[in-house]
C-alpha positions in Angstrom: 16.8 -18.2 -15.8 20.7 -17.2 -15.3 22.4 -18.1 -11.7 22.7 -13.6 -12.4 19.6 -13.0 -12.1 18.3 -15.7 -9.1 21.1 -14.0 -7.2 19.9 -10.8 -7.5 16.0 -11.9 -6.6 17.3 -13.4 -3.5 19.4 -10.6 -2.6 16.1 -7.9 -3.0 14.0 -10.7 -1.5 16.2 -11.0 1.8 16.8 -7.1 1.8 13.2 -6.9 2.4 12.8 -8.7 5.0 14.2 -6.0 7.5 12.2 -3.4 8.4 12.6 0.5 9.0 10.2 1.7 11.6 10.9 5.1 11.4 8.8 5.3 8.1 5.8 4.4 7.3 6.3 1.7 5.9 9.2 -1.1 5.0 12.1 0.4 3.3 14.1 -1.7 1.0 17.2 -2.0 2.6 20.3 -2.8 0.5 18.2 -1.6 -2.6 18.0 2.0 -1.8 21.3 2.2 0.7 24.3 1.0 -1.9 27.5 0.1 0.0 30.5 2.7 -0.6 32.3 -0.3 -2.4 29.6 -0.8 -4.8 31.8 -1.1 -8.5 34.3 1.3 -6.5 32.7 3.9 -6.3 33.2 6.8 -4.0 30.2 6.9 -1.5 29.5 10.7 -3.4 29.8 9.3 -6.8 27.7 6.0 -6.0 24.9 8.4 -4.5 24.5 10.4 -7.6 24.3 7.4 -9.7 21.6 5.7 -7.8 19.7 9.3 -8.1 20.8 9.5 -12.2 19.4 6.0 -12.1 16.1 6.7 -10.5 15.2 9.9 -12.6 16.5 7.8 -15.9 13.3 5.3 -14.1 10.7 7.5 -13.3 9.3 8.1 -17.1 9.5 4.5 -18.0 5.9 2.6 -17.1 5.2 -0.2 -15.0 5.6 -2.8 -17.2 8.6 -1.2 -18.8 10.3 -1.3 -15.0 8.4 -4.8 -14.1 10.7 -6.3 -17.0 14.2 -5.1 -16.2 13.3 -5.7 -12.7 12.9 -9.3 -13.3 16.0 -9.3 -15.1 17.9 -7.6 -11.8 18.1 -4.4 -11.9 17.4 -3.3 -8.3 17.3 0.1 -8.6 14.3 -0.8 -11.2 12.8 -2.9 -8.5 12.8 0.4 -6.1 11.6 2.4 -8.7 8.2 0.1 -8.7 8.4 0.0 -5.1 8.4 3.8 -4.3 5.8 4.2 -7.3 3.6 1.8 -5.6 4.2 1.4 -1.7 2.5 4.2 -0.4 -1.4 3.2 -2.0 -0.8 -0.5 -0.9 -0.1 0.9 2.7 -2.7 3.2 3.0 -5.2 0.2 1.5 -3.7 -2.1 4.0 -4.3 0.2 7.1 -7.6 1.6 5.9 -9.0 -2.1 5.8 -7.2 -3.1 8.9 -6.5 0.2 11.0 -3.2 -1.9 12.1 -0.2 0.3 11.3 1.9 -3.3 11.5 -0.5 -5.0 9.3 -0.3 -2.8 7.2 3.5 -3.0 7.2 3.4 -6.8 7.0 1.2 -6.6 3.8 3.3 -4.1 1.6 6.5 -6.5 2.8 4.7 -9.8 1.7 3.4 -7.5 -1.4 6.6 -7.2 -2.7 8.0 -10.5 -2.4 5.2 -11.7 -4.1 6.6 -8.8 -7.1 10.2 -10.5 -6.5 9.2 -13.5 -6.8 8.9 -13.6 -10.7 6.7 -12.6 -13.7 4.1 -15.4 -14.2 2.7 -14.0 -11.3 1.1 -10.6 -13.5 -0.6 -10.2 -16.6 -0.6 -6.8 -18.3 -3.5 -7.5 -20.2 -5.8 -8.4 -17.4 -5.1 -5.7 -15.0 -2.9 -2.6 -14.4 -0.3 -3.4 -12.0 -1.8 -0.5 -9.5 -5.1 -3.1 -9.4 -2.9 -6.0 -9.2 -0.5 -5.0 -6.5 -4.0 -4.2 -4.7 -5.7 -7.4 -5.3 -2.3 -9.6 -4.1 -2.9 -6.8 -0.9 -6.4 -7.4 -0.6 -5.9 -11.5 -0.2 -3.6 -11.3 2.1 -5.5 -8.5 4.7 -8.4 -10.7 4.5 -6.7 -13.7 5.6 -5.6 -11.8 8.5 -9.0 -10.8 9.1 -10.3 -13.9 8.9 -7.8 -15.5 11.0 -9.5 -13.1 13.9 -7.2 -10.5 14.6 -9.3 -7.8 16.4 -9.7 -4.4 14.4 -8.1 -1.3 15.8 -8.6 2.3 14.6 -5.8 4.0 13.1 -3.1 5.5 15.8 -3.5 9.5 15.6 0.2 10.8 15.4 -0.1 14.2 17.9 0.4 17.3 16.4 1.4 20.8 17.8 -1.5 22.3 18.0 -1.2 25.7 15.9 -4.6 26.3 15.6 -6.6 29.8 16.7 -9.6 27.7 18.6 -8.2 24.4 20.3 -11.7 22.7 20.7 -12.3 23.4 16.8 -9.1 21.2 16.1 -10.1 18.4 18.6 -13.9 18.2 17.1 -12.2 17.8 13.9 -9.7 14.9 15.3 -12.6 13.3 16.9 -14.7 13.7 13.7 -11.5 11.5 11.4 -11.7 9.2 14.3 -15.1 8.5 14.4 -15.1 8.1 10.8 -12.2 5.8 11.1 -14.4 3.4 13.6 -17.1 3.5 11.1 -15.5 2.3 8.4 -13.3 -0.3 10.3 -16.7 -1.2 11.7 -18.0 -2.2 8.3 -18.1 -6.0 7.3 -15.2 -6.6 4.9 -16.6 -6.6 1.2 -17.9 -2.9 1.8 -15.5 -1.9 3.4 -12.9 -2.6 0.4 -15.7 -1.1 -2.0 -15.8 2.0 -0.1 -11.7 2.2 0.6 -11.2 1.6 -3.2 -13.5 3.4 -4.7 -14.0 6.4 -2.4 -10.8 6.5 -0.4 -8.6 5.7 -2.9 -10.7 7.3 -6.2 -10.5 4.1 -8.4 -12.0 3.8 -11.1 -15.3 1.5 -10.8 -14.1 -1.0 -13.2 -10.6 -1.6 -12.0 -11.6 -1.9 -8.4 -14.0 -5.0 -9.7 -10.6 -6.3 -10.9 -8.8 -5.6 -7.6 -12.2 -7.4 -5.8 -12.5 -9.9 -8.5 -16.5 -9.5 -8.7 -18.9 -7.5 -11.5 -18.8 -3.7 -12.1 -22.5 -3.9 -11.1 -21.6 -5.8 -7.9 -18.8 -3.6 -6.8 -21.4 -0.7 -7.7 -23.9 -2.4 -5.3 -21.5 -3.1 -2.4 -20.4 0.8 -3.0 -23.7 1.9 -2.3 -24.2 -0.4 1.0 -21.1 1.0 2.2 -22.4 4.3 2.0 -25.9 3.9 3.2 -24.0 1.5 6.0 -21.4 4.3 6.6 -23.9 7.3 6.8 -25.9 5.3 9.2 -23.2 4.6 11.6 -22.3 8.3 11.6 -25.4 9.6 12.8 -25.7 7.5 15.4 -22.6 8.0 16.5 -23.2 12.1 16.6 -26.8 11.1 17.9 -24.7 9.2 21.0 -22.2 12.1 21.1 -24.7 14.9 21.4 
């Protein structure tokens, strides 16, 4: 591989590192934010050439980007990244209801993409499934190393609507369904957040799990059965 190219890994690998907590999730730093210097460009000039860039990206598929990104381009590499970052997120935090898990896993994500191609294979998976599987291991571990559950954090909203109590039933409602599926042992709860949550198809959320079609299938429907269960108790308790 030439020195070029190494250099340009570590640079997007480092860049990643840092975090943007203003978002919802890591922002590439250093990828997305090109220095006024850069080739001597005005800071104007080098702005509309990382947008030309980006649009000149957006039709190309993921292997097509996955290839010159491994042969540095950055701005490739943040095309995959903003194609990709927001489902990873939402997987991470709907199997975790951590916000900074969640961030932790679309970072280590990433670098994992960085890190080189042997690590992906077209023909066994789209890269959507793959990105999810690579986010799936490393959630679990976290699970598994104990770290206690929480439900998502509900970001407050002016409240515009007519009737008030309406509009906290229905943020009470999200929450309760949030407990109820954090609540869920882990291999339905990644059958239901896949499959339901997230509409995958069947078949490529076996290859994100790594089990059967007919297993996934079978885990889907415990979820649910799990999932309605918990719900009626909970209005039962509530009423």
């Amino acid at each position: 591989m030439a020195r070029g190219t190494e250099d340009a890994r570590d640079a997007a690998a480092s860049s990643l590192k840092t975090r943007d907590r203003t978002t919802a999730a890591p922002v590439v730093r250093g990828l997305v934010e090109t220095p006024a210097t850069f080739w001597n460009f005005s800071p104007s000039a080098a702005e509309s050439h990382a947008e030309r860039m980006q649009r000149s990206l957006s039709d190309e598929s993921d292997t097509e980007l996955l290839g010159k990104a491994w042969s540095g381009c950055e701005e490739a590499f943040v095309a995959v990244y903003r194609r990709h970052q927001g489902r990873v997120f939402r997987f991470a935090l709907r199997m975790s209801g951590d916000e900074a898990t969640a961030e932790e896993v679309v970072q280590e994500v990433f670098l994992t993409v960085i890190r080189g191609p042997l690590r992906f294979d077209a023909s066994r998976a789209s890269l959507a499934a793959w990105l999810l599987g690579v986010a799936r291991n490393h959630v679990l571990r976290i699970l598994q190393g104990g770290m206690r559950l929480q439900p998502e954090s509900e970001t407050e909203l002016p409240d515009t609507s007519v009737d008030a109590l309406t509009a906290l039933l229905e943020r009470e409602s999200k929450e309760a369904l949030r407990r109820a599926v954090l609540s869920l042992p882990a291999a339905y709860r990644e059958a239901l957040v896949l499959c339901d949550l997230e509409e995958m198809e069947y078949a490529e959320a076996a290859r994100v799990v790594g089990c059967s079609l007919g297993t996934i299938r079978s885990r889907l429907h415990r979820a649910r059965s799990l999932l309605a269960a918990k719900l009626t108790s909970a209005r039962g308790c509530a009423v």
